[in-house]
DODRENSE-576945 format. One line per field, with one value per atom (N, C-alpha, C, O, CB): residue number from 1; residue in one letter; atom name; y, z, x. Coordinates in nm, 2 decimals, padded with zeros to 4 digits, m for minus. Each point is the difference from the previous one (the first is absolute). Glycine has a CB too. Layout:
residues N
num	c(NUM	...)
residuo	c(a	...)
atomo	c(CA	...)
Y	c(Y	...)
Z	c(Z	...)
X	c(X	...)
***
This chain:
residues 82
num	c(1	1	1	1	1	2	2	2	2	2	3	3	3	3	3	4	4	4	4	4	5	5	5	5	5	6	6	6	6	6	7	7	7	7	7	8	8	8	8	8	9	9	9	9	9	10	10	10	10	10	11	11	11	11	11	12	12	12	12	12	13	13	13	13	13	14	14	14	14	14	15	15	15	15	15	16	16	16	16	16	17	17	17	17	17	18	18	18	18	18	19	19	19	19	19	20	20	20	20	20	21	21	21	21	21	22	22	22	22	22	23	23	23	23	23	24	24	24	24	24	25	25	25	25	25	26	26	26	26	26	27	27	27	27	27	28	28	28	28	28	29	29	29	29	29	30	30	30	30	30	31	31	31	31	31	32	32	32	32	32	33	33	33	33	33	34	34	34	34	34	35	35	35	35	35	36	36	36	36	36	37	37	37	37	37	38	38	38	38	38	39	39	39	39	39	40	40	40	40	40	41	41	41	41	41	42	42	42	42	42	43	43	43	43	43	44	44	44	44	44	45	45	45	45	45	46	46	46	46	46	47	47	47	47	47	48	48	48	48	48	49	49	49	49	49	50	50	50	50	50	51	51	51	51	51	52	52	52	52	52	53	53	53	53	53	54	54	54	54	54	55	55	55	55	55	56	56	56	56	56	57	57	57	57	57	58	58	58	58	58	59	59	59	59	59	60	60	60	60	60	61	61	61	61	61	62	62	62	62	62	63	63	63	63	63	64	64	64	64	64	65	65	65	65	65	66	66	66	66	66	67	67	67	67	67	68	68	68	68	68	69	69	69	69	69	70	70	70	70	70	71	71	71	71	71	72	72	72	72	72	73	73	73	73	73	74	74	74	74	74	75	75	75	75	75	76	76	76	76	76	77	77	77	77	77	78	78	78	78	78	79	79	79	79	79	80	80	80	80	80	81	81	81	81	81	82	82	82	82	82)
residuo	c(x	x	x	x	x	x	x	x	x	x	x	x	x	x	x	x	x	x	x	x	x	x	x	x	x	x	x	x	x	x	x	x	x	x	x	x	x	x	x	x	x	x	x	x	x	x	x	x	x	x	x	x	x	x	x	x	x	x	x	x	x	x	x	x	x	x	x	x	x	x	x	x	x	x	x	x	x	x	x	x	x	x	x	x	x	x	x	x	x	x	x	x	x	x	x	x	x	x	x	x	x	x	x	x	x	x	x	x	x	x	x	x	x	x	x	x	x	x	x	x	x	x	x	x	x	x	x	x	x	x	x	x	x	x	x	x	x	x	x	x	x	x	x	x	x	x	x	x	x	x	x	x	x	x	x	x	x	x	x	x	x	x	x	x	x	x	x	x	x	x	x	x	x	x	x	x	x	x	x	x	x	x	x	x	x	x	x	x	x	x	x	x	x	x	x	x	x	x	x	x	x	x	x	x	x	x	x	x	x	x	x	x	x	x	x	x	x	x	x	x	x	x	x	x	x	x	x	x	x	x	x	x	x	x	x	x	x	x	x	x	x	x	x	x	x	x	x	x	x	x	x	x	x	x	x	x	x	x	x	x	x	x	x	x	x	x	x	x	x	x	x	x	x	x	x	x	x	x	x	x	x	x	x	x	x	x	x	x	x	x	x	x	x	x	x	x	x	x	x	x	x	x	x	x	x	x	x	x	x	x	x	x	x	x	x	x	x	x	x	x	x	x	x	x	x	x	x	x	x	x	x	x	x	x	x	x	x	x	x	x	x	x	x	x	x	x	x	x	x	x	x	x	x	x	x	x	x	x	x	x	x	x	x	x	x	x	x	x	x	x	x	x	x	x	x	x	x	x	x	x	x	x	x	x	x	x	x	x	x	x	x	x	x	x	x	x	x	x	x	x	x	x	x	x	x	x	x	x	x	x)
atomo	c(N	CA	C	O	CB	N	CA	C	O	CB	N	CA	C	O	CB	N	CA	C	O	CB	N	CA	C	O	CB	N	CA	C	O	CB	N	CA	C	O	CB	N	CA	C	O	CB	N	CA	C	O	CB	N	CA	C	O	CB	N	CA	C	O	CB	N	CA	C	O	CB	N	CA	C	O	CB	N	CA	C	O	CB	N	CA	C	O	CB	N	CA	C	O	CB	N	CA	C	O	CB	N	CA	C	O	CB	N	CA	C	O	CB	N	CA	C	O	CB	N	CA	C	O	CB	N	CA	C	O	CB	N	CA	C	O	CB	N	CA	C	O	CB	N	CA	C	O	CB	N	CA	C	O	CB	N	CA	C	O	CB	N	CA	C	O	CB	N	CA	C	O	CB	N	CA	C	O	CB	N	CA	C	O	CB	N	CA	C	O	CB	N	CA	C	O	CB	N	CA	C	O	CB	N	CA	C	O	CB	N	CA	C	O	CB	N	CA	C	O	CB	N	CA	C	O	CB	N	CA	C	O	CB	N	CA	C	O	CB	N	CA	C	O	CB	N	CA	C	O	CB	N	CA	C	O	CB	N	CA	C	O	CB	N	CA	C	O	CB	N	CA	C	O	CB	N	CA	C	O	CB	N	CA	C	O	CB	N	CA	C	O	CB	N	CA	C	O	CB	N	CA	C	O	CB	N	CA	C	O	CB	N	CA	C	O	CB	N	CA	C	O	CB	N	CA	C	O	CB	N	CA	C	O	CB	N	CA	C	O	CB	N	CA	C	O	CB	N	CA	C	O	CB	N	CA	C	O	CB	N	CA	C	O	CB	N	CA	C	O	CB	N	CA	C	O	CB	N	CA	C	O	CB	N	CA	C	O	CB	N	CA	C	O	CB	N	CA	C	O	CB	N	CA	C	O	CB	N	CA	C	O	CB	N	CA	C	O	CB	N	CA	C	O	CB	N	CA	C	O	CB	N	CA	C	O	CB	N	CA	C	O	CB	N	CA	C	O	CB	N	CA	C	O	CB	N	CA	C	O	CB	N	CA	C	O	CB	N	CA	C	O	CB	N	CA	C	O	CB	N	CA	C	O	CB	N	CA	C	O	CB)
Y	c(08.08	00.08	00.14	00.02	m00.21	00.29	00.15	00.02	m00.08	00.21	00.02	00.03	00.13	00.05	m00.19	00.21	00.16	00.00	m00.10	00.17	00.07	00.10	m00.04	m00.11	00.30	m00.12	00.07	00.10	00.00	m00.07	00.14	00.16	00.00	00.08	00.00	m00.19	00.00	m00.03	m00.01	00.02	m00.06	m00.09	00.14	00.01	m00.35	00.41	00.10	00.13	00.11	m00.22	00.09	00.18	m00.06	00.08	00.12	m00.29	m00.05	m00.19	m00.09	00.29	m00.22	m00.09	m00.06	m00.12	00.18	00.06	00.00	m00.04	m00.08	00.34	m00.18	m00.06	m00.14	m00.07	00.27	m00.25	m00.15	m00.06	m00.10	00.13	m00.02	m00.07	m00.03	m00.10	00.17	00.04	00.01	m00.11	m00.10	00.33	m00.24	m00.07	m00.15	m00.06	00.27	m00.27	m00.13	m00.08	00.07	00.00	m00.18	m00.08	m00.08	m00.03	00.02	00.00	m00.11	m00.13	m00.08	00.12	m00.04	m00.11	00.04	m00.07	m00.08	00.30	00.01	00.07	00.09	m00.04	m00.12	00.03	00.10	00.01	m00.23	00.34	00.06	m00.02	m00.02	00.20	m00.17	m00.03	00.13	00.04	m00.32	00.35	00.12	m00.02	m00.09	00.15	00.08	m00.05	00.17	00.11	m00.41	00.27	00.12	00.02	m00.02	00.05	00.02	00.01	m00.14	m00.08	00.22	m00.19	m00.09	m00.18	m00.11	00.29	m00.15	m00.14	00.02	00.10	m00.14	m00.12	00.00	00.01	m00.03	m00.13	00.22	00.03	m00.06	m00.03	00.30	m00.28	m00.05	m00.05	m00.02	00.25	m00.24	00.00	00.00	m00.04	m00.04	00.15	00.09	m00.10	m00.05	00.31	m00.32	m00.09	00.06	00.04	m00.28	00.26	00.08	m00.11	m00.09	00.31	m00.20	m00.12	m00.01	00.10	m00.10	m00.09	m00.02	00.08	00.00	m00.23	00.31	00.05	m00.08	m00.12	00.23	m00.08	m00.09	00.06	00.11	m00.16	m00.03	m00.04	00.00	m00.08	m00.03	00.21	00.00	m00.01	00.05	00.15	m00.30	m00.03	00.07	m00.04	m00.20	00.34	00.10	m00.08	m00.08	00.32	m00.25	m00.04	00.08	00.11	m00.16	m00.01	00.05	00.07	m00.08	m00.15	00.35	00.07	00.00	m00.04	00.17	m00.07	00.00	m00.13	00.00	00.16	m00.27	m00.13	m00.02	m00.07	m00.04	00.16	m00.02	00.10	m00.07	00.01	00.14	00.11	m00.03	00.03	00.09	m00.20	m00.08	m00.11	m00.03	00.01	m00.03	m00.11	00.02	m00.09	m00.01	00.24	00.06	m00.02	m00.03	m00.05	00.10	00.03	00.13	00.02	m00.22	00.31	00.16	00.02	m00.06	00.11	00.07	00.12	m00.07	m00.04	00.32	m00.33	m00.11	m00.09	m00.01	00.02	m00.10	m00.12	00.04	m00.04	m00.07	00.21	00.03	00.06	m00.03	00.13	m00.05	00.11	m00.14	m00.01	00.31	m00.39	m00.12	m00.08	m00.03	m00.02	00.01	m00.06	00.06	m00.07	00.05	00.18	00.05	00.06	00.05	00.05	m00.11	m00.05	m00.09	00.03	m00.04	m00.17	m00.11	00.02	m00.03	m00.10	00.17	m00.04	00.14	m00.04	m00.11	00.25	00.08	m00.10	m00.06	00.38	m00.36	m00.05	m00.12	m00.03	00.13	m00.17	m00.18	00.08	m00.06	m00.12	00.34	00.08	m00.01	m00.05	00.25	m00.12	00.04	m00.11	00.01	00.18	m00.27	m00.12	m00.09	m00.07	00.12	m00.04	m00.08	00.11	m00.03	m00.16	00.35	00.03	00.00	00.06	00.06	m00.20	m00.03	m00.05	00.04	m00.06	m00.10	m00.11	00.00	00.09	m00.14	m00.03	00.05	m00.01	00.05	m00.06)
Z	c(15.64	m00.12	00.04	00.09	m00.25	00.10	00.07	m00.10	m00.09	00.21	m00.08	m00.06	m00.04	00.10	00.02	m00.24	m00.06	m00.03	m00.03	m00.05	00.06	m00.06	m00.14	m00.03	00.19	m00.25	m00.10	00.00	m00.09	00.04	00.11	00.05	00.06	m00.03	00.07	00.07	00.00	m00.05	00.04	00.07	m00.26	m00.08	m00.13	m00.07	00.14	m00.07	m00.11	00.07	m00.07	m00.13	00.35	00.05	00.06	m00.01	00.06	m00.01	00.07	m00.07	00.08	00.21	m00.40	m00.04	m00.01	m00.01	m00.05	00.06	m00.02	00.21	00.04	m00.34	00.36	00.13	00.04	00.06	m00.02	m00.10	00.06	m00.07	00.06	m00.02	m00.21	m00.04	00.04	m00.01	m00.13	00.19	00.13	00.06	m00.01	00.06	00.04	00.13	00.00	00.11	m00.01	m00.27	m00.02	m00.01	m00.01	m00.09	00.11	m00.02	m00.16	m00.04	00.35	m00.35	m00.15	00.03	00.09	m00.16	m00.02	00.03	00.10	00.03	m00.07	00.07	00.14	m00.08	m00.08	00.32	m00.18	m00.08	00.09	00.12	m00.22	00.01	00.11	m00.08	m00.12	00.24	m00.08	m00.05	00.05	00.12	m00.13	m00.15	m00.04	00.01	m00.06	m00.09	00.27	m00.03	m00.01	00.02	00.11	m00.16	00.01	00.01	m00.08	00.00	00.19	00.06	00.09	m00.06	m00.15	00.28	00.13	m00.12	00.04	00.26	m00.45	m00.06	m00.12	m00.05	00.09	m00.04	m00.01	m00.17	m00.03	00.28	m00.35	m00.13	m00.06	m00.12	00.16	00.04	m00.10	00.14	00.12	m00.38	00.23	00.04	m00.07	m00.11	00.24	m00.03	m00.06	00.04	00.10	m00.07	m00.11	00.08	m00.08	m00.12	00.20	00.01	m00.06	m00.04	00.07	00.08	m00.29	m00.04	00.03	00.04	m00.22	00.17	00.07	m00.07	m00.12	00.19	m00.03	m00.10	m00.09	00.03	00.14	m00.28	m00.09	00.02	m00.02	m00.18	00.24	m00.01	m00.13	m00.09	00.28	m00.20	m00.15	00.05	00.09	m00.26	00.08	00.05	m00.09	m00.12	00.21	m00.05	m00.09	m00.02	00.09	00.02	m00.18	m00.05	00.13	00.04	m00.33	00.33	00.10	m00.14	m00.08	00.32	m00.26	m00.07	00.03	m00.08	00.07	00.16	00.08	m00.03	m00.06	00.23	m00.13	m00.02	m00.17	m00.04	00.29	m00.35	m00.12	m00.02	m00.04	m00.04	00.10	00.00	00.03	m00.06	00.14	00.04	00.12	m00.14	m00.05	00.41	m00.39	m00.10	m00.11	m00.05	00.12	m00.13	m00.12	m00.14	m00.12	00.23	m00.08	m00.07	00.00	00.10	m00.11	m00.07	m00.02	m00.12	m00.09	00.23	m00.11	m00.17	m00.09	m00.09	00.14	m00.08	m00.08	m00.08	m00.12	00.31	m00.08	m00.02	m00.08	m00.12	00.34	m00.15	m00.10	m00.15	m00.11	00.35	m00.24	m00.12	m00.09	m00.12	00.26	m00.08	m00.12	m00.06	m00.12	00.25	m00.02	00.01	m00.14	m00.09	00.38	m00.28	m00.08	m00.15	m00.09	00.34	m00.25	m00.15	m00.06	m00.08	00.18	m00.05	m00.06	m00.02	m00.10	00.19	00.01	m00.06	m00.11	m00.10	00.35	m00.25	m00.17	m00.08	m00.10	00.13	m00.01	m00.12	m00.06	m00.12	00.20	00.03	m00.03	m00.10	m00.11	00.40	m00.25	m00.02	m00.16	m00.09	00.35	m00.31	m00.08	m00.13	m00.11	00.26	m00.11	m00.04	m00.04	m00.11	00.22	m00.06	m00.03	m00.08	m00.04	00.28	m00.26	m00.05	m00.17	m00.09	00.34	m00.28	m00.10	m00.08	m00.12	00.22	m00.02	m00.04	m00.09	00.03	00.16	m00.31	m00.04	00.05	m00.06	m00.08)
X	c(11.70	00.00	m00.04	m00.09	00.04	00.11	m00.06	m00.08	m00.02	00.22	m00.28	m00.12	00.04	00.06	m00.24	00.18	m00.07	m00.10	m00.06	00.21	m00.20	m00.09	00.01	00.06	m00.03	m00.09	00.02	00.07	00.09	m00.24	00.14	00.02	00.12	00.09	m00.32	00.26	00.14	00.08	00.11	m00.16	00.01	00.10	00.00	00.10	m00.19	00.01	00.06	00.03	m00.01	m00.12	00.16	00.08	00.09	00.10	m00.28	00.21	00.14	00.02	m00.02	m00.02	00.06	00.06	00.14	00.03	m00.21	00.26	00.16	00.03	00.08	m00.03	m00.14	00.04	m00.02	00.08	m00.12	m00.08	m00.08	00.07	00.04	m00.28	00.31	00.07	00.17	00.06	m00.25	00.25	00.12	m00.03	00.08	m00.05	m00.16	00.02	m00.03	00.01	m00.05	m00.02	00.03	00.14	00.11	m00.32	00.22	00.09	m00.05	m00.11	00.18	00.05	m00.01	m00.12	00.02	00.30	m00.43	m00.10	m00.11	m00.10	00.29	m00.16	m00.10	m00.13	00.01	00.20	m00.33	m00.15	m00.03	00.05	m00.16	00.00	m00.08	m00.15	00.01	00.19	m00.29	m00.13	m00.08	m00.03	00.04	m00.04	m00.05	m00.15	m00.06	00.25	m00.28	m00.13	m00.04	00.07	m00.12	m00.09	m00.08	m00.12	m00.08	00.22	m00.15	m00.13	00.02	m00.08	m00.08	00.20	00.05	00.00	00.02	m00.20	00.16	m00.03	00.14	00.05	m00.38	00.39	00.13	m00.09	m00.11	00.31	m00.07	m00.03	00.18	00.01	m00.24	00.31	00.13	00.13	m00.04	m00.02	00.17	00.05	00.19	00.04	m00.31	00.34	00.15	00.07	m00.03	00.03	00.13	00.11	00.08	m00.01	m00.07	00.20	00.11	00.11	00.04	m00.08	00.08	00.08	00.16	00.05	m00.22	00.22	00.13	00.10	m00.02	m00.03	00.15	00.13	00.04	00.02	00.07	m00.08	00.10	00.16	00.02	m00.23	00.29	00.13	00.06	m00.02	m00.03	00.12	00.06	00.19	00.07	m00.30	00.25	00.15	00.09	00.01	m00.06	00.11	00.12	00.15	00.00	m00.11	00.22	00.08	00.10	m00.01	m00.09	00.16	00.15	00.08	00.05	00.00	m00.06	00.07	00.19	00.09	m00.35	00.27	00.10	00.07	00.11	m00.23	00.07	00.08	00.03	00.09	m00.21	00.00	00.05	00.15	00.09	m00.37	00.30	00.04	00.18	00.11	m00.39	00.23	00.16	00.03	00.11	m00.21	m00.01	00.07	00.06	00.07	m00.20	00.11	00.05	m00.14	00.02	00.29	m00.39	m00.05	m00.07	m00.07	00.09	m00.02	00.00	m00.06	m00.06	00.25	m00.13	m00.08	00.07	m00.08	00.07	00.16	00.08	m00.09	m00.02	00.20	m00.23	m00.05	m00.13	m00.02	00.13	m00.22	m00.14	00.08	m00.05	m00.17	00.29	00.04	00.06	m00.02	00.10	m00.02	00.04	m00.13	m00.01	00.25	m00.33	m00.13	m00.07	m00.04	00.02	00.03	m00.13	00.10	m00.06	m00.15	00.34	00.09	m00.10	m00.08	00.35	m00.24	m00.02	m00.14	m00.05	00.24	m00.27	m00.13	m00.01	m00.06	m00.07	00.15	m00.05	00.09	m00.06	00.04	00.14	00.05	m00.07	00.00	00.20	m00.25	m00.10	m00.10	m00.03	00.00	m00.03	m00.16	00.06	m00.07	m00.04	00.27	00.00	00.01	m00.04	00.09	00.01	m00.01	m00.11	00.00	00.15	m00.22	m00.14	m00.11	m00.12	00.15	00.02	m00.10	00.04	m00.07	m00.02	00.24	00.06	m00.08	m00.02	00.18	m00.22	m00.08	m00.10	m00.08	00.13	m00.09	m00.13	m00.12	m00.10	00.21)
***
């Protein structure tokens, strides 16, 4: 496990935090006695929609613009209701 400062953890933090890997600890002390310790957390993975392949399949501006027809018309419809 590596070791900081205090002092190095609030004038170069954006560096020390660069040079971790996802999960990697460092244990914060001050004055030579450990007071905490930093683990940098893993990326979250956000999975985006293949637009391009929606796109190849035929679904487009067409398709949202019919989508958001039916649903005001379901909206206007139910606000009929008593």
């Amino acid at each position: 496990m590596k070791k900081a400062t205090v002092r190095q953890i609030v004038h170069s933090f954006a560096k020390l935090n660069q040079s971790l890997r996802a999960g990697e600890t460092v244990e914060i002390t001050a004055h030579g006695k450990p007071i905490g310790q930093y683990t940098k957390a893993p990326a979250r993975r956000v999975k985006m929609p293949n637009f391009y392949k929606a796109c190849q399949l035929g679904y487009g501006p067409a398709v949202g613009d019919e989508l958001a027809k039916r649903i005001l018309a379901d909206v206007q419809t139910d606000e009929s209701l008593p």
